[in-house]
C-alpha positions as CSV (number, residue, x, y, z in Angstrom):
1,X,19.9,-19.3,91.7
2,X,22.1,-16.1,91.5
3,X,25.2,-15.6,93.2
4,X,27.1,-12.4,93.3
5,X,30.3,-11.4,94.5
6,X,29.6,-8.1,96.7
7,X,32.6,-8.0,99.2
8,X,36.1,-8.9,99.3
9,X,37.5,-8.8,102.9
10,X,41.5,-8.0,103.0
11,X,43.9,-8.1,105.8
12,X,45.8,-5.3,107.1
13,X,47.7,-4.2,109.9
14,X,46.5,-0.4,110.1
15,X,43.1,0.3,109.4
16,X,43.5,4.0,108.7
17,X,46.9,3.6,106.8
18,X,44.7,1.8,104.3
19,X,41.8,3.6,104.1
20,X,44.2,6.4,103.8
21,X,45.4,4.5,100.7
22,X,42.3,2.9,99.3
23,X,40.0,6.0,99.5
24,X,42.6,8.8,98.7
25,X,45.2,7.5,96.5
26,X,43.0,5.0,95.1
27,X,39.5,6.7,94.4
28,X,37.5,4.0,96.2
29,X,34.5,5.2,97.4
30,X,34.2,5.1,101.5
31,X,30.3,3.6,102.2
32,X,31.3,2.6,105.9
33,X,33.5,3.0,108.6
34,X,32.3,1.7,112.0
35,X,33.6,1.3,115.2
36,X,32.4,-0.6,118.1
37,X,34.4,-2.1,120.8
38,X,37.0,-4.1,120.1
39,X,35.9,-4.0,116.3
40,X,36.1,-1.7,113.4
41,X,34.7,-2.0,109.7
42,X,36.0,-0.2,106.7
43,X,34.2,-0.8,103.5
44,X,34.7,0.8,100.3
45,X,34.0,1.0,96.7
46,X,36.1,0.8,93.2
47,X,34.9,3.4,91.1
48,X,31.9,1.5,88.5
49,X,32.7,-1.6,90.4
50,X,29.8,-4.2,92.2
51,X,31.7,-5.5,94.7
52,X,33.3,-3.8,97.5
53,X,36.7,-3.9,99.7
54,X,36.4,-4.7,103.7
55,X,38.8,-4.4,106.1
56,X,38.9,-3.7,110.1
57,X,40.3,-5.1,113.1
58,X,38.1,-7.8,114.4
59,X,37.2,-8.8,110.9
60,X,39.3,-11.5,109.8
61,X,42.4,-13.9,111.1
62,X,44.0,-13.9,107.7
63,X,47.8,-12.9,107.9
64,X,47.8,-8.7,106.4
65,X,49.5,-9.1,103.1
66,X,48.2,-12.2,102.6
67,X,45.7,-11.7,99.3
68,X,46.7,-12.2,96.4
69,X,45.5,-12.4,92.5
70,X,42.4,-9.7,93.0
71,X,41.7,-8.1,89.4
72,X,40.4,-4.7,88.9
73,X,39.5,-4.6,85.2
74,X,40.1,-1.1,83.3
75,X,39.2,0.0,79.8
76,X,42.6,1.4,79.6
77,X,46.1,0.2,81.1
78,X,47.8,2.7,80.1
79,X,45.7,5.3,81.8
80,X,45.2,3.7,84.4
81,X,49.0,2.7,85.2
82,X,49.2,6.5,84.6
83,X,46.1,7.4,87.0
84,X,47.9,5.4,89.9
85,X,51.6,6.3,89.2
86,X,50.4,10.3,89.5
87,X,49.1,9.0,93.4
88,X,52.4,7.6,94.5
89,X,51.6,3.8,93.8
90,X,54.7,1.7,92.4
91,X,53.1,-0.1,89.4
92,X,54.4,-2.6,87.4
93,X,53.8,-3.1,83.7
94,X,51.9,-2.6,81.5
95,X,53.0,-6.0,80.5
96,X,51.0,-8.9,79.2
97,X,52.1,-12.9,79.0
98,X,53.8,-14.6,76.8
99,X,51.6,-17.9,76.7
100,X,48.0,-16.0,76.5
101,X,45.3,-14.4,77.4
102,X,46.0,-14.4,81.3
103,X,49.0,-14.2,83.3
104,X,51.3,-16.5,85.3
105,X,51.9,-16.2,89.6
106,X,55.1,-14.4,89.3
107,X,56.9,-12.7,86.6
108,X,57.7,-16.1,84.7
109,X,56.5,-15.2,80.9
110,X,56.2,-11.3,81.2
111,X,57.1,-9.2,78.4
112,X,56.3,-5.6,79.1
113,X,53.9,-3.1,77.7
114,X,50.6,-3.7,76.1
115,X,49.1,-7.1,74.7
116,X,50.6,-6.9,70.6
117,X,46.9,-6.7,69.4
118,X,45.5,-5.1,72.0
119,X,43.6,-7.8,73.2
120,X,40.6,-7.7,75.5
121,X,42.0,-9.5,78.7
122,X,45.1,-9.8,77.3
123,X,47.4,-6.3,78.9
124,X,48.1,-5.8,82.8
125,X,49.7,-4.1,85.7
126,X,50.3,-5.5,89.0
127,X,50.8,-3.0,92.3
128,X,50.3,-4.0,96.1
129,X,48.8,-2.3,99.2
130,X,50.8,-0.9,102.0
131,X,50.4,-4.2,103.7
132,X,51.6,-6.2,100.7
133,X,48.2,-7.6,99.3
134,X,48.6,-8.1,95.9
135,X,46.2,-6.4,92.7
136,X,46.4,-6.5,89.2
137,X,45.1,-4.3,86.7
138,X,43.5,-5.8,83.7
139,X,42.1,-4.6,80.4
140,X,38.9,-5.4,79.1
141,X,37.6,-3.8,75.8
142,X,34.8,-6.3,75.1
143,X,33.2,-8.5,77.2
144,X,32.5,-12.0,76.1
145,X,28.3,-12.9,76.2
146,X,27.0,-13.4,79.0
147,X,28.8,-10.7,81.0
């Protein structure tokens, strides 16, 4: 048996404020945007990514703001901190964590710019969404097996 991770369904409290932001500051691809009555889908796309973004009205009863923790991995943190600074998104880091290769909830053990050596999973940035959900950047170089 297979699972995979396809779509990751976000609150917010203006549908096109964030597609504004997703699609054109962001890159994301736009596959849908529906509208029926009394329900609206948004769905995009991270560039080279296999699983999507959803968002509407009618789609979820989570609080906008609410997520927190999602991961888009980059090759390079520093270009990509640079990439999103360039389309008006406050980013913070690159920094990496003082205890490993992950990162704490907060800022507790965060020492800015890159991981020391460079390490694969080991350098980040965090930025949020109009509505406050919460993203982090993080560098992979090399995968481990498997992936």
């Amino acid at each position: 048996m297979q699972f995979a991770l396809e779509v990751v369904v976000l609150p917010v409290t203006d549908v096109d404020r964030a597609k504004q932001f997703y699609a054109d500051r962001l890159g994301f691809r736009l596959d849908v945007d529906h509208a029926a009555e009394g329900y609206r889908v948004v769905h995009l796309t991270p560039p080279g990514s296999g699983c999507s973004i959803l968002f509407g009205t009618g789609v979820t009863d989570a609080a906008p703001g609410s997520v927190r923790g999602l991961h888009l991995v980059v090759t390079d943190i520093s270009e990509a901190v640079v990439f999103l600074r360039e389309r008006g998104v406050t980013v913070d880091g690159p920094f990496h964590d003082d205890t490993g290769p992950f990162h704490h909830a907060g800022a507790a053990h965060r020492v800015d710019g890159v991981h020391p050596a460079r390490a694969s999973y080991g350098s980040f940035a965090a930025f949020e969404d109009p509505d406050g959900n919460a993203w982090f950047l993080q560098e992979v170089t090399q995968r481990h097996p498997g992936r």
